[in-house]
Structure formats: structure tokens, C-alpha cells
C-alpha positions as a LaTeX table, in Angstrom:
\begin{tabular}{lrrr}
\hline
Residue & $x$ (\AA) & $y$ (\AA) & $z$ (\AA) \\
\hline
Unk1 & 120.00 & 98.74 & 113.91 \\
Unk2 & 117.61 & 95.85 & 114.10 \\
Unk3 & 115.72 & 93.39 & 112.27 \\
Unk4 & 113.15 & 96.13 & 111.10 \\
Unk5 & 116.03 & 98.13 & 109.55 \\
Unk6 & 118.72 & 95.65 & 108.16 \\
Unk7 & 116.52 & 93.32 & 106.06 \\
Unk8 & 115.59 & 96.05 & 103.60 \\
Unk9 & 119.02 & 95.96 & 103.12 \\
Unk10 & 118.79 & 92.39 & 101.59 \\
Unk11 & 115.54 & 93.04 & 99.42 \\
Unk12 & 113.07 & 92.14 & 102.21 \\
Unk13 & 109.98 & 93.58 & 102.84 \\
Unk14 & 107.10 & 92.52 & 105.39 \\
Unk15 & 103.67 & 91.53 & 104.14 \\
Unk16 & 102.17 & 93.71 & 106.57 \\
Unk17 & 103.31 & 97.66 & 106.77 \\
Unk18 & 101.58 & 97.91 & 110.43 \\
Unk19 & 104.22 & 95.32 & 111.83 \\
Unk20 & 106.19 & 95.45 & 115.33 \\
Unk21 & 106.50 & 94.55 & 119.21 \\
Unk22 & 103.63 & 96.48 & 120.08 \\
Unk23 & 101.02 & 95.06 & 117.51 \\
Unk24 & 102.59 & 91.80 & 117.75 \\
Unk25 & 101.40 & 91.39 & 121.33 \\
Unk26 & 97.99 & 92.88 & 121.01 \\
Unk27 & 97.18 & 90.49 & 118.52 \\
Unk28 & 98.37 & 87.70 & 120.89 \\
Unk29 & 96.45 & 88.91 & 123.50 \\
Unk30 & 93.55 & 88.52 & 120.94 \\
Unk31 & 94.68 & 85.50 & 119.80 \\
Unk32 & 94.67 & 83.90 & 122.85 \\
Unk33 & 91.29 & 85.47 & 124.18 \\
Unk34 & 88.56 & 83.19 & 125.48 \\
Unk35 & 85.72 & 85.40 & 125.64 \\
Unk36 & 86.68 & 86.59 & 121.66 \\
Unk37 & 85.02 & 84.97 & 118.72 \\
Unk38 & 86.64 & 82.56 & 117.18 \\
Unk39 & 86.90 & 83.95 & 113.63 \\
Unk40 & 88.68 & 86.96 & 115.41 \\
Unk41 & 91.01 & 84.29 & 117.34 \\
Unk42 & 91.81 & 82.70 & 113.88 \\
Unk43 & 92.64 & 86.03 & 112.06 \\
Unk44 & 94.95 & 87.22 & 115.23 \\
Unk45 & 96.63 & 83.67 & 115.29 \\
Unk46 & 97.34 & 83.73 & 111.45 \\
Unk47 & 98.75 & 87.14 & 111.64 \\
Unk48 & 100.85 & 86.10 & 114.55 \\
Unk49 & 102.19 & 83.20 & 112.11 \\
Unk50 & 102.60 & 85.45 & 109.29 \\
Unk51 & 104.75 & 87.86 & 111.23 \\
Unk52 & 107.29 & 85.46 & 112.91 \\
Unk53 & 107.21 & 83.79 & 109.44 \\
Unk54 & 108.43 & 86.96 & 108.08 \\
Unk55 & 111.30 & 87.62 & 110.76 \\
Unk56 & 112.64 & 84.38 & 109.75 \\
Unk57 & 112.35 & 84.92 & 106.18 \\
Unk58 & 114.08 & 88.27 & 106.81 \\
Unk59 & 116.88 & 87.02 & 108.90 \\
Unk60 & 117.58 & 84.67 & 106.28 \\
Unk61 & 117.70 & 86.68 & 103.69 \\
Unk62 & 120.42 & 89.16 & 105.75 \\
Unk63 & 122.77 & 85.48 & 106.34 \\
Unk64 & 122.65 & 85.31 & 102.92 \\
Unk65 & 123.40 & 88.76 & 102.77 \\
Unk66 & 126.55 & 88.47 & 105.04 \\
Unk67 & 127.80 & 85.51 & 102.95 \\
Unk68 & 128.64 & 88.39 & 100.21 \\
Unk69 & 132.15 & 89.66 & 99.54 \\
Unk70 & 131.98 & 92.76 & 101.78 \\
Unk71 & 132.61 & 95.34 & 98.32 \\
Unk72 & 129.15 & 93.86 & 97.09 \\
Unk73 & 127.76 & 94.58 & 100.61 \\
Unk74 & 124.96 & 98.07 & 100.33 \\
Unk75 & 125.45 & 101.09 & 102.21 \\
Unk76 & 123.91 & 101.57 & 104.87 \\
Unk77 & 124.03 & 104.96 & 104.63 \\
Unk78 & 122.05 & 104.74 & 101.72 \\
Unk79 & 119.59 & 102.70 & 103.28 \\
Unk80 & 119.29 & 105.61 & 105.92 \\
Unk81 & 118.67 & 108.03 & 103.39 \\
\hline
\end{tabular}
């Protein structure tokens, strides 16, 4: 299980539902796009911020998680369900 499907665990959620690997590098490719406008640059480059911003919000909130006695620790297969 990765990132994607352990920090729900701990209460996190992503600002953005559309997140992953995939859109993450389209909207660097935009982001770093010469020929694009520069309004379009900014918005890719802000999401881009806003995502890896997330993934360390999220992998904080799992440490923090992990710090728990392992009885107060969620199931995770209820978090499968």
C-alpha cells in the first residue's frame, strides 16, 4: 500500500481528488513549457506545489500515526472496505 492509500488512514485527505504520478507530470510538463502562457505556467506550477505539499503533509500525519500504541492503530481492513 502506498502513500495514496495509508494516509486516509491518519485523517488525510488531498485538496485535489484528480491527484497522482500521471497528472503530476503532465502538469510539469506544462509547468515548465516555454511556448505556454504564462498564467497557464503559474496555475501548473502552483498545483505542482500544492501536491508535493500535500504528500508531505500526508506522510506526516502517518509518523504521527505510527507513534500510536499499536491497539489504537485503524484497521486496515476497514480502510479497504
Amino acid at each position: 500500500m502506498g502513500l495514496k492509500e495509508t494516509a486516509p488512514l491518519a485523517g488525510f485527505s488531498w485538496r485535489t481528488d484528480d491527484g497522482g504520478g500521471t497528472l503530476a507530470i503532465v502538469k510539469y510538463e506544462q509547468a515548465v513549457d516555454e511556448e505556454a502562457d504564462a498564467g497557464g505556467r503559474a496555475a501548473a506550477q502552483q498545483w505542482i506545489l500544492e501536491y508535493n505539499e500535500d504528500d508531505v503533509r500526508a506522510t506526516a500525519a502517518l509518523r504521527k500515526l505510527a507513534r500510536r500504541p499499536a491497539r489504537d492503530l485503524p484497521s486496515i481492513e476497514v480502510a479497504q472496505a
